[in-house]
MARVEX-992501 format. One record per residue (C-alpha): x, y, z; residue in three letters. Coordinates in Angstrom, 3 decimals, always signed. Each point is the difference from the previous one (the first is absolute). Layout:
! MARVEX-992501
R, X, Y, Z, ALA $
...
This chain:
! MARVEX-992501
R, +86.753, +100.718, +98.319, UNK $
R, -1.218, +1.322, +3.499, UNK $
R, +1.888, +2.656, +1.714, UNK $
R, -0.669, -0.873, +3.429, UNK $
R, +1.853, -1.441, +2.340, UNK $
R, -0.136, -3.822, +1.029, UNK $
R, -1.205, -1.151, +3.354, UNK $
R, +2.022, -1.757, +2.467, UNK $
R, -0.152, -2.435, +2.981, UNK $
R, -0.361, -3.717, -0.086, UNK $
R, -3.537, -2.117, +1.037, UNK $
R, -0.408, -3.212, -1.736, UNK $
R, -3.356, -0.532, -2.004, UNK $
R, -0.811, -3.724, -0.319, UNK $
R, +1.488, -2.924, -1.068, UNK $
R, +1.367, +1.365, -3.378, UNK $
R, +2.965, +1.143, +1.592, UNK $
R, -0.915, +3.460, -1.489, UNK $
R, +0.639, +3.031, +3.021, UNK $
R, -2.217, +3.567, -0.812, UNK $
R, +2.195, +2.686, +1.271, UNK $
R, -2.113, +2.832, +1.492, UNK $
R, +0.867, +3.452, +1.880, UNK $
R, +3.406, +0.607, -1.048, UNK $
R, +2.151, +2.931, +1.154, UNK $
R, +2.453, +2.037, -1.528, UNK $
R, +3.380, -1.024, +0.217, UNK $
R, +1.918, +1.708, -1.632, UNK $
R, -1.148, -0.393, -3.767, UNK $
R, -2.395, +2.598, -1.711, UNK $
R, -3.133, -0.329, +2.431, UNK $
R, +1.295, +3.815, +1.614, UNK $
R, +1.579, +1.601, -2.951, UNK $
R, -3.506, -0.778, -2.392, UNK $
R, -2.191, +1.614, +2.755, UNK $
R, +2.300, +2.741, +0.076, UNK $
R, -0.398, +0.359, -3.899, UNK $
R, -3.502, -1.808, -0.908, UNK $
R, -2.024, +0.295, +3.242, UNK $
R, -1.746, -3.059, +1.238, UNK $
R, +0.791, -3.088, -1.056, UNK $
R, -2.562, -3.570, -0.358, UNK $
R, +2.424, -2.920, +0.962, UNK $
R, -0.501, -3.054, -2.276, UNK $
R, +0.038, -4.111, +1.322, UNK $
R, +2.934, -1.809, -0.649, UNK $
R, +0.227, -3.203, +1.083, UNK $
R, +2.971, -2.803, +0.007, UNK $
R, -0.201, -3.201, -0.979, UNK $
R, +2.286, -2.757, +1.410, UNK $
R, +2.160, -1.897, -2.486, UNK $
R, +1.923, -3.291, +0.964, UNK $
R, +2.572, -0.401, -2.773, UNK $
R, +2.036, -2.704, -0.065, UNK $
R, +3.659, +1.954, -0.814, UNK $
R, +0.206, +3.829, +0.927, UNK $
R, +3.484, +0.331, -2.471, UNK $
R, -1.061, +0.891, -3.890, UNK $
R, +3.335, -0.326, -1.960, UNK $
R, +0.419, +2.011, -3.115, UNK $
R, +2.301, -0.035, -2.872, UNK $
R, -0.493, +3.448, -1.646, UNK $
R, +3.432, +1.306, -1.290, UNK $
R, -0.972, +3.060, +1.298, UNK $
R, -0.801, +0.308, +3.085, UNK $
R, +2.816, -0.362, +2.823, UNK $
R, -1.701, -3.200, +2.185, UNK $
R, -0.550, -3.258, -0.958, UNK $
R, -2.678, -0.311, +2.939, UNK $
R, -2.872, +1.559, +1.740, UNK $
R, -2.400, -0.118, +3.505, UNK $
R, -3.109, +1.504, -0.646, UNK $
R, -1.842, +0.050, +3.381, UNK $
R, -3.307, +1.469, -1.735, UNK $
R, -2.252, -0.495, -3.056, UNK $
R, -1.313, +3.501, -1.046, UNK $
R, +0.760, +3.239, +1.449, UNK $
R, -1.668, +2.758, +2.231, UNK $
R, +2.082, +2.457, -1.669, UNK $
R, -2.216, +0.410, -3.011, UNK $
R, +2.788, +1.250, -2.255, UNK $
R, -2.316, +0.334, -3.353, UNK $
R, +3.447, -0.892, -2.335, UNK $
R, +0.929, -3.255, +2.163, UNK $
R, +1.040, -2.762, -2.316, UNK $
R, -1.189, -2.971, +2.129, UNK $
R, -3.522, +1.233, -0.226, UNK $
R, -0.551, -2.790, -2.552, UNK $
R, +1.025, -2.709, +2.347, UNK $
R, -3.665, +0.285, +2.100, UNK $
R, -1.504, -1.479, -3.226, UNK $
R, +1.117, -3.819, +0.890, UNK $
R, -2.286, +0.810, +3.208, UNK $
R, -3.304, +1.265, -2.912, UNK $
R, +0.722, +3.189, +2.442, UNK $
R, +0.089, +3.261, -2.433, UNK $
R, +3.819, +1.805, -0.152, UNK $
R, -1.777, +2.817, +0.590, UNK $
R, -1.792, +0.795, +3.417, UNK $
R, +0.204, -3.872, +1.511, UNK $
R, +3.683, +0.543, +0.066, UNK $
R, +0.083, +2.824, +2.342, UNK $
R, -3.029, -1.736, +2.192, UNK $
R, +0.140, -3.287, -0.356, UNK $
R, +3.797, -1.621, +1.145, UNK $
R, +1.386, -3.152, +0.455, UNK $
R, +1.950, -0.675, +3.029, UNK $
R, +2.321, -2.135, +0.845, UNK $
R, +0.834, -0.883, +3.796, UNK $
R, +2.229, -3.324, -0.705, UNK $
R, +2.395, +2.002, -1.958, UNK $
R, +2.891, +0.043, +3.118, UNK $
R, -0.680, -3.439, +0.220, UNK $
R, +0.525, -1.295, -3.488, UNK $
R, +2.750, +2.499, +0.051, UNK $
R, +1.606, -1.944, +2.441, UNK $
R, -0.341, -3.003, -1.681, UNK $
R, +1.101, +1.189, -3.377, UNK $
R, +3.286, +1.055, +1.463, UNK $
R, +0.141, -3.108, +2.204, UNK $
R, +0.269, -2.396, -3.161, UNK $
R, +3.356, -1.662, -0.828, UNK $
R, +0.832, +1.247, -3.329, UNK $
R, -1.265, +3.617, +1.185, UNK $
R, +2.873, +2.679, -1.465, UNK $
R, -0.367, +3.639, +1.620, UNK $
R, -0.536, +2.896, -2.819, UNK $
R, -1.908, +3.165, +1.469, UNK $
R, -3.665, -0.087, +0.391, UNK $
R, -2.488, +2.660, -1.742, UNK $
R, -2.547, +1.668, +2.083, UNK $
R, -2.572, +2.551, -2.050, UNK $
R, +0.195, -1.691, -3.561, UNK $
R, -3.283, -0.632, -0.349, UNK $
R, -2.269, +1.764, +2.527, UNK $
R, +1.152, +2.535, +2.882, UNK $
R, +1.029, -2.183, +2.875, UNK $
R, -0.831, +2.757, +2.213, UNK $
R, -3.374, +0.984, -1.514, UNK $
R, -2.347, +1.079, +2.795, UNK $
R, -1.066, -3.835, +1.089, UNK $
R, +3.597, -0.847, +1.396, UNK $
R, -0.717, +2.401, +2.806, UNK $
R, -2.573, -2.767, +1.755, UNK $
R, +1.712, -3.284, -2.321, UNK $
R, +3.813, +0.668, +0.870, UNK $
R, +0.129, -2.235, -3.130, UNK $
R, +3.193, +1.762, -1.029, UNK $
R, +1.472, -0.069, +3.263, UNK $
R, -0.174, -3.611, +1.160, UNK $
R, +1.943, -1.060, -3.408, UNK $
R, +2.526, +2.768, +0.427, UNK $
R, +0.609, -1.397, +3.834, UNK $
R, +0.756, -3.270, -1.666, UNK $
R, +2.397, +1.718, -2.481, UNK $
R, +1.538, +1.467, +2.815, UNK $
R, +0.562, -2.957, +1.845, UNK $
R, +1.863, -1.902, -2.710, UNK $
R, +1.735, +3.036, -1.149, UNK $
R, -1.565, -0.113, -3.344, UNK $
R, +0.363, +3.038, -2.508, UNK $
R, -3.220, +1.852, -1.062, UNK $
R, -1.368, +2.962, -1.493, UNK $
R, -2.964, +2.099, +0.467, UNK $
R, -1.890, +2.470, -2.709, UNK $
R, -2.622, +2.153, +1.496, UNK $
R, -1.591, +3.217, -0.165, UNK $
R, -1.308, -0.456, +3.562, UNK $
R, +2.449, +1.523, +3.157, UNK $
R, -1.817, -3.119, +1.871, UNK $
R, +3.104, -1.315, -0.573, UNK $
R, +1.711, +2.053, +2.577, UNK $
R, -1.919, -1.905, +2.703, UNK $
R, +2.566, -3.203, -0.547, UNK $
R, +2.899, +1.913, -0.028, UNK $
R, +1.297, -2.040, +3.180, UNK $
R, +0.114, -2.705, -2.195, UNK $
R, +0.917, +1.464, -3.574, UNK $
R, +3.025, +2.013, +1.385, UNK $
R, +1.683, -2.275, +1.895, UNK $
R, -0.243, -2.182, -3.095, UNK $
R, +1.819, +2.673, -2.380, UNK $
R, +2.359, +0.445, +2.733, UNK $
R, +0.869, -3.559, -1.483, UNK $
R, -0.472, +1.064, -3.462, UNK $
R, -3.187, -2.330, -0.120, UNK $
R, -2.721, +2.955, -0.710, UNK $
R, -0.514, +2.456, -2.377, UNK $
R, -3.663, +2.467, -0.801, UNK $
R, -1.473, +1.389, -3.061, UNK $
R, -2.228, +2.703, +0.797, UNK $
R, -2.381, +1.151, -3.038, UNK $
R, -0.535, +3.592, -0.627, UNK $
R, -2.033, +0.589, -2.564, UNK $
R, -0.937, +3.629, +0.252, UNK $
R, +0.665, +2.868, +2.258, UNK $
R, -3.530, +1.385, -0.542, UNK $
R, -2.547, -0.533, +2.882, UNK $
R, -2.971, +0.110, -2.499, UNK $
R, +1.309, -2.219, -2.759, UNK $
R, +0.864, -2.203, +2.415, UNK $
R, -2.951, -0.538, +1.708, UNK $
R, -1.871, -0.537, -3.277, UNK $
R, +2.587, -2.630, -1.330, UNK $
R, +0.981, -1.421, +3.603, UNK $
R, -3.215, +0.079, +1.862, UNK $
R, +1.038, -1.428, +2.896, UNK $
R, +3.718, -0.007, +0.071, UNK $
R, +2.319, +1.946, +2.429, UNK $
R, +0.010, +3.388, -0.966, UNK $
R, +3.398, +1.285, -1.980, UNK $
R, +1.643, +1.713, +2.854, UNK $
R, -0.528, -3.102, +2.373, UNK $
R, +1.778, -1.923, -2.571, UNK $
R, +2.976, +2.645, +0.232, UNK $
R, -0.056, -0.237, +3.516, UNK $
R, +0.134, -3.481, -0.046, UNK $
R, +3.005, -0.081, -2.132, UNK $
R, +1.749, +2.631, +1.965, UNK $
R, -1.063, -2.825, +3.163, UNK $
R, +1.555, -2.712, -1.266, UNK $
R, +3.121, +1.641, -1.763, UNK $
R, +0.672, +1.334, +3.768, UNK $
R, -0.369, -3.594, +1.311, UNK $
R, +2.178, -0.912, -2.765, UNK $
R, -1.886, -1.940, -2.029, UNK $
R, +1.147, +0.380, -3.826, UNK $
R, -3.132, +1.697, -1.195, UNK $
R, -0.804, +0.314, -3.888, UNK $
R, -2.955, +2.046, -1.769, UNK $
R, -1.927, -1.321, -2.570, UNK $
R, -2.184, +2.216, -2.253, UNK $
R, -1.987, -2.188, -1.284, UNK $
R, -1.969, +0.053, -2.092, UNK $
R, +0.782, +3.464, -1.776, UNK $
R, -2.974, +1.402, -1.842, UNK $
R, +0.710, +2.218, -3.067, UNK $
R, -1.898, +3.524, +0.080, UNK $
R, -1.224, -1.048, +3.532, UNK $
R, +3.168, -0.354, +2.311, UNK $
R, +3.349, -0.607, -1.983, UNK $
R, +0.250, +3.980, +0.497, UNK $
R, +0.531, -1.034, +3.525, UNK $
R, +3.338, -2.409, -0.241, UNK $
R, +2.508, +2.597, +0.650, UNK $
R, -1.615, +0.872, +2.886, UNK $
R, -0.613, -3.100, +1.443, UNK $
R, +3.247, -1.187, -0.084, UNK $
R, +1.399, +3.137, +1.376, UNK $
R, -2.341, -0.384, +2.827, UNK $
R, +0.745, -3.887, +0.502, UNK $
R, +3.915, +0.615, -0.301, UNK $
R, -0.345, +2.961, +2.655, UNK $
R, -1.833, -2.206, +2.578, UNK $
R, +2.739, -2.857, -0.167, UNK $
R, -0.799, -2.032, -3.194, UNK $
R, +2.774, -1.706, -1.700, UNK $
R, -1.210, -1.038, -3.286, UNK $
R, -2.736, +0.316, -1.998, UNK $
R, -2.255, -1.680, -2.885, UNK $
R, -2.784, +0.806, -2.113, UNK $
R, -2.742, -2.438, -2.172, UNK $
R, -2.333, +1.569, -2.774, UNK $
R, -3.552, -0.575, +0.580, UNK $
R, -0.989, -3.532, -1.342, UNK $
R, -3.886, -0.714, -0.643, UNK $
R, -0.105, -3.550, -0.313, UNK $
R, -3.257, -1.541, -0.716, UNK $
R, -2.962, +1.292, +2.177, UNK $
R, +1.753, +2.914, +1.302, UNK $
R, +0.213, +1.607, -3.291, UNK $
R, -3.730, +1.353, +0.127, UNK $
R, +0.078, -0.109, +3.449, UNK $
R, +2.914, +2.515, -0.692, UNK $
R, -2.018, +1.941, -2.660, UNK $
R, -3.363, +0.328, +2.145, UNK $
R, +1.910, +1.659, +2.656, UNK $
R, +1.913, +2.499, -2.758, UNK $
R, -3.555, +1.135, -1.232, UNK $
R, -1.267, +0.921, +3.390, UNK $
R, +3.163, +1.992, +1.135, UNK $
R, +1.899, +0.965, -2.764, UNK $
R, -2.429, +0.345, -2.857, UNK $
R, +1.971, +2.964, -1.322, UNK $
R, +2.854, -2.397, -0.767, UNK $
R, -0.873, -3.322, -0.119, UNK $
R, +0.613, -0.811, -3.756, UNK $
R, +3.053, +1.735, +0.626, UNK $
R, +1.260, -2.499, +3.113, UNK $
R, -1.106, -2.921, -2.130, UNK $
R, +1.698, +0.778, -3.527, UNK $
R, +3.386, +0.455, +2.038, UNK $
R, -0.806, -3.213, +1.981, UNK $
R, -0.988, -1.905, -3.584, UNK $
R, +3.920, +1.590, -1.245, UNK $
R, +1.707, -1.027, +3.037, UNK $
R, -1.475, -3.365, -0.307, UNK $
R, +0.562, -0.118, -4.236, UNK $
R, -2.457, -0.834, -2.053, UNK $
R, -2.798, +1.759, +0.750, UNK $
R, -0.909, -2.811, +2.819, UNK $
R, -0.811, +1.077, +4.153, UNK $
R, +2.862, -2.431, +1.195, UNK $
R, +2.915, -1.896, -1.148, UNK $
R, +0.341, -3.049, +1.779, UNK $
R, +3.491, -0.605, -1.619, UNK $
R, +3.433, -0.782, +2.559, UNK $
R, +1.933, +3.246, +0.534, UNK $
R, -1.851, +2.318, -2.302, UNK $
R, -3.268, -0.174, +2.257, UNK $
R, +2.315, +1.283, +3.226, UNK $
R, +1.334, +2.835, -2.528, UNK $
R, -1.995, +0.808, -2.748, UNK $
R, +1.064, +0.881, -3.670, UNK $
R, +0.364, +2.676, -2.305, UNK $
R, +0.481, +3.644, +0.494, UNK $
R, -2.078, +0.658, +3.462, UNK $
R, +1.978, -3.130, +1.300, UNK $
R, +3.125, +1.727, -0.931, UNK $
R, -1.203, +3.227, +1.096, UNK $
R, -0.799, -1.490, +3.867, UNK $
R, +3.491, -2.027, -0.167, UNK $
R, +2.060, +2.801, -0.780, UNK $
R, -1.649, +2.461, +3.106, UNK $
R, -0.197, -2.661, +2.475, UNK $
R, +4.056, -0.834, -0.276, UNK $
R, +0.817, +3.783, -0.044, UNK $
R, -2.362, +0.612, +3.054, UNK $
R, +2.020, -3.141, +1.747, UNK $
R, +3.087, +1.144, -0.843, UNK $
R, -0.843, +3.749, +1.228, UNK $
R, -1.346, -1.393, +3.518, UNK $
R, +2.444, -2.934, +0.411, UNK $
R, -2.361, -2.920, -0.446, UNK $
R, +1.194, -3.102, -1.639, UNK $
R, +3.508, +0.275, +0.684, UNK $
R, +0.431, -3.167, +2.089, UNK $
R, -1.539, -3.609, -0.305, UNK $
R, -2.220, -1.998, +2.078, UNK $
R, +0.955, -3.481, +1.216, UNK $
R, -0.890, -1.483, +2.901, UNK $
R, +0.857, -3.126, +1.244, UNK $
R, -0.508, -4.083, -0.287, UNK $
R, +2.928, -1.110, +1.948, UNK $
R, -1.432, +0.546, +3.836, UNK $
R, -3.571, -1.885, -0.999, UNK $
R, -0.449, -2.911, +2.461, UNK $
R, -2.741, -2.571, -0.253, UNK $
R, -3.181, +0.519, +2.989, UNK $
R, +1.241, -2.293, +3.007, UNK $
R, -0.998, -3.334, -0.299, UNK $
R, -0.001, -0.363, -3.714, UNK $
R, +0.699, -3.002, -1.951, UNK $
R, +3.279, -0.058, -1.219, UNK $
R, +1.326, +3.519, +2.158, UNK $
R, +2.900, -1.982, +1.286, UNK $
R, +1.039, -1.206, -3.546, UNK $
């Protein structure tokens, strides 16, 4: 996978509905810090696609996971994160998981609007909204898009519950809208750390926010009170689990309340996708990362697809990462209150069927 930055702006190229986005700047991701480190950088093409889906809400019924539904604004993601676990979902495009998911994305502009009408329908019951669950709805992209924004406007309007995961402090530019929303208890934000280290990062994270942004935009959003949550996932064993302590120390000092972790997963085509990028920066430990991944995961297999073992892991490394994650909570007061926001003050968009009724 490339190490360059994407390119940004927005000039539509034919009838294909396909935009090349050329000559972008840095905005705050890792265009300055990798010239500071690497020296000059060749940006890569992305471009964006536009999709026209005909619902924007995916409904799930995993036991384990805390939402029963899901916007994702964006197909693929900027971000480049080599572990990402939606990777495999550019296949039902014949786009590779590998470098067409960071360059070639899916957009998808009618997403307000068939929000709109999704909450506008009779028989609609309010239950909080998932943002990030699939692909970074703040990746680079929603900069020009605003993707993310228009559906959260909509959210706002109809005081619907939602909540965001990202590991971008984009996020901080719709704080006029997210805060006034927790005032309400409608909003809450996951922000991912995955490591502190500026040179792992860029190597796993390509083009995410750099760690300390991510801090800062915790500490941002705690102050604008926000409940604010860290998630460190996914923790990599012999690569950055050394680093969960610290992390959460960090996270609970800039205004986190709570905190979660995942094990890496490799499902499917990220697996050697996973292993490629092992060889060409950690060769010195590579079988290492992969026999601990293959015991976490039981059985000698990359990934365990299995309900509430695939969030944890099993057997003794599992343990192991259990037991020092709930002692680090408990030493940095994380955890020690639950999140619930609320249903009660939803009201259907004006002028929808049945809002009277």
């Amino acid at each position: 996978m490339p190490a360059t930055r994407p390119t940004r702006g927005a000039t539509l190229n034919g009838p294909s509905r396909r935009f090349n986005l050329p000559g972008r700047e840095a905005d705050g991701d890792w265009l300055d810090e990798r010239e500071a480190v690497d020296g000059e950088l060749s940006p890569a093409r992305t471009t964006v696609t536009i999709e026209h889906p005909r619902t924007i809400l995916a409904r799930n019924s995993s036991p384990d996971v805390p939402f029963d539904r899901s916007v994702n604004p964006y197909r693929g993601c900027e971000h480049g994160c080599i572990y990402c676990f939606a990777r495999p979902t550019h296949a039902f495009h014949d786009l590779s998981p590998g470098i067409d998911f960071e360059t070639r994305l899916f957009a998808k502009p009618d997403a307000a609007t068939l929000l709109r009408a999704e909450l506008s329908k009779p028989g609609y019951v309010a239950r909080p909204i998932a943002f990030g669950t699939n692909t970074d709805p703040y990746q680079p992209i929603e900069r020009d898009w605003g993707i993310t924004r228009a559906c959260i406007e909509v959210l706002a309007e109809t005081n619907h519950p939602l909540t965001i995961t990202t590991k971008s402090d984009r996020i901080l530019r719709d704080l006029d809208l997210i805060a006034p929303m927790a005032a309400k208890g409608l909003a809450a934000a996951m922000i991912s750390v995955t490591t502190l280290d500026p040179r792992t990062a860029m190597t796993l994270e390509p083009r995410a926010t750099a760690p300390e942004r991510r801090l800062r935009a915790i500490a941002a959003l705690a102050a604008a009170g926000v409940p604010t949550f860290v998630s460190i996932s996914p923790v990599i064993p012999a690569i950055t689990d050394h680093e969960m302590e610290h992390i959460l120390e960090r996270a609970a000092e800039a205004g986190a309340r709570a905190a979660f972790y995942i094990p890496v997963r490799l499902p499917h085509e990220v697996a050697p996708l996973f292993r490629a990028w092992l060889d060409t920066h950690y060769p010195d430990r590579a079988g290492k990362v992969m026999a601990i991944i293959q015991s976490l995961r039981g059985g000698g297999r990359d990934n365990d697809p299995g309900f509430f073992t695939r969030m944890q892991g099993q057997g003794p490394w599992a343990d192991l990462l259990r037991t020092r994650f709930h002692k680090a909570c408990r030493k940095y007061g994380l955890n020690g209150e639950r999140m619930k926001l609320r249903s009660d003050l939803f009201r259907r968009p004006p002028g929808a069927q049945g809002e009277l009724f």
